[in-house]
N, C-alpha and C positions, 0 to 999 in steps of 0.2 A: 662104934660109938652109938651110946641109946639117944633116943629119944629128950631124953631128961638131961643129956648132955649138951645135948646142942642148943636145949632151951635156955642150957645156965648160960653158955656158951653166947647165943643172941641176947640174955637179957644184959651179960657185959660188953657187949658192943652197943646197945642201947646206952645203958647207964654208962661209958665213956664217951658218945658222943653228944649225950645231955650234957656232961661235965665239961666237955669241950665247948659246947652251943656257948654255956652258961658262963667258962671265962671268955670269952670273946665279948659275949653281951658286955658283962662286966667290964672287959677293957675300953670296950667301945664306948660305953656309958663314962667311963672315968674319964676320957679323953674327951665326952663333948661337954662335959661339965666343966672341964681346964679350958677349953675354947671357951666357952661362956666366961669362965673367969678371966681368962685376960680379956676379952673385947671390953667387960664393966669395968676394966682397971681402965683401960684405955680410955674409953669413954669418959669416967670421973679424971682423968688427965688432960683431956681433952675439953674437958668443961670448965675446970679450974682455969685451964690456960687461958679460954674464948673470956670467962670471966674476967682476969686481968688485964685481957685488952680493952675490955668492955668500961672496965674503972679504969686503965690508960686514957681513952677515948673521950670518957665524959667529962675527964680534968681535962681533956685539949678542950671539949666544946665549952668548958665554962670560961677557958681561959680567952676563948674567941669571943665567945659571949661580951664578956669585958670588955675586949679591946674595941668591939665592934659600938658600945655604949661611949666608948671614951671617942672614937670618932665621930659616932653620931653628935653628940655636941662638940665638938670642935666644927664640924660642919655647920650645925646648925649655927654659931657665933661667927664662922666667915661669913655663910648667906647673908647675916643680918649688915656686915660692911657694902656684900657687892651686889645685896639691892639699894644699900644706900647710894651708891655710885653707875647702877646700870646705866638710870637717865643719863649718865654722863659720858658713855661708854664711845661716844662719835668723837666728842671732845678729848678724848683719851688717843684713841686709833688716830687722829686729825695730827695729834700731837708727837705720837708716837713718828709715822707720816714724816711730819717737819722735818724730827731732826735725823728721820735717816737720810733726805734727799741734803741733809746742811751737811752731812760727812762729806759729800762727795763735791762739794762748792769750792769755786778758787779763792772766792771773799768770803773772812769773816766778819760779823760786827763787831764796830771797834776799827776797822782800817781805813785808810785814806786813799781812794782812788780818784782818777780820773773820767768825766764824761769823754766820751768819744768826739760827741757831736760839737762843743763848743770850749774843752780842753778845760772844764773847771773843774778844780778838787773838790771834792765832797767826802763827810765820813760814811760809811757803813753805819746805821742805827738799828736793822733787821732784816730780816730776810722773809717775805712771806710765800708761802705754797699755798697752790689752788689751786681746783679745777672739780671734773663731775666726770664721771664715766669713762666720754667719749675722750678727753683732753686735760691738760693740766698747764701749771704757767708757776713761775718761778719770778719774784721781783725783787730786788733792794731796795728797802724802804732808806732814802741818805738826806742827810743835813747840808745845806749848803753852810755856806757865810753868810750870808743875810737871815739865818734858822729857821727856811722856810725846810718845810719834809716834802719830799717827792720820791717817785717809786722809778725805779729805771729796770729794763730786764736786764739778764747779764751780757747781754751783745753790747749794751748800751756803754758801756764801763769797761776799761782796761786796769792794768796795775797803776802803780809809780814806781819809774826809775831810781829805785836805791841802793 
């Protein structure tokens, strides 16, 4: 073999391994540009999506919005009742009070009992509760016969025999 053979000989392994270099580049190149292209598809899918939550979102916050204005006045037309009646608020609790200790009473007003001490009938006309902190007291306010009002506790009074 000459010389000039071997030359032509290395210039086609050259010029095949250029041609080889050159489709690989080229595949290589075509494949990161398909990655590229799907990450932007993704991405604009991904954008579009985050967007419709985003207009999802803003219709809840206005719909909060709203409701949050429609309580805001309805609060503010209670407040204007229950400072109209704070100053009252002991007179309320006092009352309240009453008539949970009248649930559990053996007389109501309206009935005809007996004093203990001197066996006269009397009607029931009230019952009043009171006390402070330390102590409290329970009375019947009762009518005799003669329409005088006197207060008796309940030791003071028994039923009538009916």
């Amino acid at each position: 073999m000459s010389v000039l053979d071997r030359v032509k000989q290395l210039n086609r392994k050259w010029i095949i391994a250029f041609f080889m270099i050159g489709f690989v580049s080229l595949g290589t190149i075509y494949l990161l540009f398909q990655n590229i292209n799907e990450g932007n598809r993704l991405r604009k899918k991904e954008a579009k999506e985050m967007q419709a939550q985003i207009e999802e979102l803003s219709k809840a916050i206005s719909s909060l919005d709203k409701k949050n204005r429609q309580l805001s006045r309805m609060k503010d037309s209670l407040q204007r009742h229950v400072s109209y009646m704070w100053p009252m608020r002991s007179i309320v609790y006092n009352a309240k009070l009453r008539d949970k200790v009248a649930d559990g009473l053996d007389f109501k007003p309206g009935q005809s009992v007996r004093v203990k001490a001197d066996s006269t009938i009397v009607i029931i006309t009230d019952y009043i509760v009171g006390g402070n902190s330390y102590t409290y007291f329970i009375h019947f306010r009762t009518k005799n016969k003669k329409g005088e009002f006197v207060e008796y506790s309940p030791y003071e009074l028994e039923a009538l025999d009916q």
